[in-house]
N, C-alpha and C positions, 0 to 999 in steps of 0.2 A: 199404537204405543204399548210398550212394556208394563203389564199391570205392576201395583207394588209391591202385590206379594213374589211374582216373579223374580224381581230384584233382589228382593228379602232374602231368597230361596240363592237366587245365586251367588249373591256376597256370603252366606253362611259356608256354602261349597267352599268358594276361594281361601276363607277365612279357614276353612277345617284344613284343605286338600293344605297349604299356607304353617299350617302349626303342627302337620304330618309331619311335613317334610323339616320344621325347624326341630320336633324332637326326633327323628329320625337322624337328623345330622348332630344332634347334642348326643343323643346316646351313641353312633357311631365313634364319634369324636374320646366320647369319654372311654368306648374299648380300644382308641387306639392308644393310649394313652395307658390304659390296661396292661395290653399286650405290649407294651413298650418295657412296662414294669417289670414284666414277666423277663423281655427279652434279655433285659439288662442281667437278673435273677440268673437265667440260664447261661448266659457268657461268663459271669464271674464264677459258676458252679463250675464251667470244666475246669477253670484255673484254680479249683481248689476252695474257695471261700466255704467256710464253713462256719459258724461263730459256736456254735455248741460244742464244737471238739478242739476250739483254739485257733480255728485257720481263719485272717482275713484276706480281702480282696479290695481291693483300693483302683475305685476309677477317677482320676483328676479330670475337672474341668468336663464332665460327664453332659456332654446335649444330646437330644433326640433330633431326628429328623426324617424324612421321607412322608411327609404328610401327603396325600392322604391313602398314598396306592403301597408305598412299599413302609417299612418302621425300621429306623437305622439308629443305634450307641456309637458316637463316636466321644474318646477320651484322650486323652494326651498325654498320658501314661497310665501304666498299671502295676502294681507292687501287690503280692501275696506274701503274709505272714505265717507260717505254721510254726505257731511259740510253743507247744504241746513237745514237737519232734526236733526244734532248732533248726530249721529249713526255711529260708527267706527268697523271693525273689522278683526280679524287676523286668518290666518288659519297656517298648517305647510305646507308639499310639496306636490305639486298638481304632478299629473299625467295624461294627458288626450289623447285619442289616435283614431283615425277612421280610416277606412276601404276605401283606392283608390274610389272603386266601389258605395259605399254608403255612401258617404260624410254629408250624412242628420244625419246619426245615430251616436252620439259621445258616447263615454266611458270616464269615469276618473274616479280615487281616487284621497282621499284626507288624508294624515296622520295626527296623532291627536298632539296638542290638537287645541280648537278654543274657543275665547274670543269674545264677543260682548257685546260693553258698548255704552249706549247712554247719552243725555246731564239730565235724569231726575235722574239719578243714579242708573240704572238698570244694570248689570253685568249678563252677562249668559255667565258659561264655561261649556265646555264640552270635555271630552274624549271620546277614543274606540281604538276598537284593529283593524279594518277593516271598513273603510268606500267605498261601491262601489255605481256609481251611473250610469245612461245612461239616453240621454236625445234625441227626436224628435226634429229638426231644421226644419224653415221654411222658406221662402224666405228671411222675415225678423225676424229675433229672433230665440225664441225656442216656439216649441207650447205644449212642455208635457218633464214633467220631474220625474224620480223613482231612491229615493236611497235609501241603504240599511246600517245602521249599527251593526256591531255585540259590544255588551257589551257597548253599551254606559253608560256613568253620567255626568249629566248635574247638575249644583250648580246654582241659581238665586239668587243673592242678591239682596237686592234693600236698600241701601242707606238710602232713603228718610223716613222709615217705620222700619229699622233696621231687616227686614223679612228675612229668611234665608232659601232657601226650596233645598234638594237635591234629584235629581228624576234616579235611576238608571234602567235599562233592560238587558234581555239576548239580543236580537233584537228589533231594531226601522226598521220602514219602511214609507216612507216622500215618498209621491205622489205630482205633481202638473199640474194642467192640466186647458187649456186655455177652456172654453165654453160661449163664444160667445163675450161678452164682458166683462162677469164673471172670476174672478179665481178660482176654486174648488182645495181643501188643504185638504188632508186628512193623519192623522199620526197612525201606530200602532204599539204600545207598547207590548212585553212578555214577561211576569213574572217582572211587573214593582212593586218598591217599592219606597213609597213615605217618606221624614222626613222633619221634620220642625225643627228648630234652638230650642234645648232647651225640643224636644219631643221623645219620643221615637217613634218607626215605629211605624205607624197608622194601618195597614192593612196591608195582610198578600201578598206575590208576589200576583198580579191582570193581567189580560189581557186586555190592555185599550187601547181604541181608538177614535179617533175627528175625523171628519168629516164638513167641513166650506166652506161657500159658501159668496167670497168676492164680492161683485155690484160694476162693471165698473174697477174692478183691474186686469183685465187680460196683460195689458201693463206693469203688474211688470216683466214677463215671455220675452216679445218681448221687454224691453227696450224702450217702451213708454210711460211708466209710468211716471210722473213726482215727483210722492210721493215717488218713489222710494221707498225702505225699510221701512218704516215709516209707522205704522200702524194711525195712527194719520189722524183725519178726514175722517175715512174709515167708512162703514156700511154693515153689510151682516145680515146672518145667519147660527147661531149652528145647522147643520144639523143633527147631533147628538154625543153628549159625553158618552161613555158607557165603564163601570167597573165591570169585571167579576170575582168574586171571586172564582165560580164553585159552583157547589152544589145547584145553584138555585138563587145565591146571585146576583142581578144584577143592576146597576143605571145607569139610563141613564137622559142626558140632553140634552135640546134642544130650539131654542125660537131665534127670532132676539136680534140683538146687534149693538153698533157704540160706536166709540171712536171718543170725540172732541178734538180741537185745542192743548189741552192740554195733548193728551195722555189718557186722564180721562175714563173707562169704563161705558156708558149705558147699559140695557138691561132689557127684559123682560122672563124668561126662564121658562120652565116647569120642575122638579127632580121627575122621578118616581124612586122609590123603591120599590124592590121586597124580598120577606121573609123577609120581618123585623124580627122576632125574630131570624133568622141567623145573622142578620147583629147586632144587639143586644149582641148575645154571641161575636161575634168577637171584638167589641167594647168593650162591659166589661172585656176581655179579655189583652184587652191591654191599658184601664184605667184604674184600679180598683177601683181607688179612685171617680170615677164619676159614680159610680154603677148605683146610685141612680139618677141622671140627666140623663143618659142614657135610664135607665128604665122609670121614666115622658115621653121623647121625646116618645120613640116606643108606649105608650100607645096613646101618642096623635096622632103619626102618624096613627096607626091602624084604632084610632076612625072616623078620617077623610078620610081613604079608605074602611073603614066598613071592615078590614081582613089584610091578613099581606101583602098586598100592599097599599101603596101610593102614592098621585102625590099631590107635594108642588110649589106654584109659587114663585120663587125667584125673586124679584126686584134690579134692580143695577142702582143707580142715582149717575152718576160723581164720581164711584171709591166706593163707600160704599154700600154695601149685605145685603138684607132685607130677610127678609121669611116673605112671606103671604102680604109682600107688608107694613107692618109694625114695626116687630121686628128684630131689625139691631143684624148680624151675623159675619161681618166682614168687611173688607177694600181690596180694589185691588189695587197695587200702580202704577202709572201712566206708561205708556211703551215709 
């Protein structure tokens, strides 16, 4: 028979090995629950939330879930306020979720649609069928973020200018990455077509993509940004805008920029163009009626790259489009 202290000796075991394992699963329990906090914390910073500089982030009907392997925020809608700049906006149901083991790397979607209106009269909606994103976390903030949508369209009005522009794709792909003190933003578009209110399509699906380099806006990413969402007062550089029809057809843009107090767009930019007489048929092609103005431009472009490329400097003082630094082209209206 089993002495009693032997028994003694092993009930104590069960009983320890027993209250291990119950605060081993209490304190687990209690950092998922942590890191939950945290996760929710980092999802609504890249949307902006900031309450010290005036920006909220609003998650409705907010649960957790993924116990006990993975920690997921799902909400049922999402609204961000930045009352500071007059910039509002609304999304539909978030979903966001991370990995126990790699708490740095979050996941989420976002269902469509999303609205963003500021105080100058700017409106940009946008659809899609799939929006998926993931983003790098840092001690503090986020230091890089990649999302992905399938089929988006985006509608800009602007109020202010009665401008109406709608920009659709198969795929968008929205990079954002902290360097140094920098934000670098880069987006690309496939088989993107562009319309303007009143025109018919310009151009035929294109492959297009930006590439920008914002000076000292890396704190819109880690939430210490105080400009928060608000492009206003900002300065960088188009590190390059490029449009590819195929076939040869290609534009690209590039050159610094800054927006003042008012929203209003500077800049000084470089337009190269390549095969002008492609870009010529495409164009007459879907104006007809401007054959003739069409044909003037390519010739003069030609003359000025001596062949069928070009490179025009576009001037942008306070919101109005120059070519050559002289003859006004257009209006940009405040953001």
């Amino acid at each position: 028979m089993m002495a009693a202290s032997s028994r003694t000796g092993t009930s104590k075991a069960i009983w320890w090995i027993a209250g291990t394992v119950v605060v081993v699963i209490a304190l687990y329990t209690a950092g998922w629950f942590y890191t939950a906090s945290i996760l929710r914390e980092k999802t609504l910073l890249l949307l902006g939330s900031r309450s010290d500089a005036g920006i909220s982030a609003s998650c409705d009907d907010a649960e957790y879930r993924g116990f006990p392997f993975q920690i997921g925020l799902y909400c049922t809608r999402v609204d961000v306020d930045d009352n500071v700049n007059g910039i509002s906006a609304s999304f539909g149901a978030l979903r966001s979720w991370t990995h126990v083991y790699n708490p740095k790397h979050i996941f989420w979607e976002l269902d469509s649609p999303s609205e963003i209106r500021t105080s100058n009269g700017l409106t940009v909606s946008t659809s899609w069928l799939l929006l998926k994103s993931n983003l790098i976390t840092k001690l503090k903030g986020i230091e890089r973020s990649t999302m992905t949508l399938e089929k988006p369209k985006t509608t800009i009005v602007s109020s202010a200018t009665g401008q109406t522009f709608d920009i659709a794709a198969d795929q968008a792909e929205i990079k954002l990455r902290q360097d140094g003190a920098d934000l670098n933003a880069s987006i690309a578009l496939e088989n993107a077509t562009t319309t303007a209110k009143g025109l018919p399509q310009l151009l035929p699906p294109t492959t297009t993509s930006i590439s920008v380099n914002f000076e000292n806006r890396a704190g819109v990413l880690d939430g210490s940004d105080r400009g928060g969402l608000a492009l206003r007062g900002s300065q960088g550089r188009l590190r390059e805008f490029k449009a590819d029809l195929g076939q040869g057809q290609v534009l690209t843009l590039s050159g610094p920029f800054s927006f003042d107090d008012q929203g209003r767009m500077s800049g000084k930019l470089k337009l190269r163009m390549e095969d002008i007489p492609a870009w010529q048929k495409s164009l007459t092609a879907a104006f007809p009626d401007l054959q003739s103005t069409i044909g003037t431009a390519a010739n003069m472009l030609q003359a000025l790259g001596g062949g069928s490329k070009a490179s025009l400097d576009i001037t942008i003082r306070r919101g109005k489009v120059f070519a050559g630094g002289l003859i006004p082209i257009g209006e940009i209206p405040p953001v």
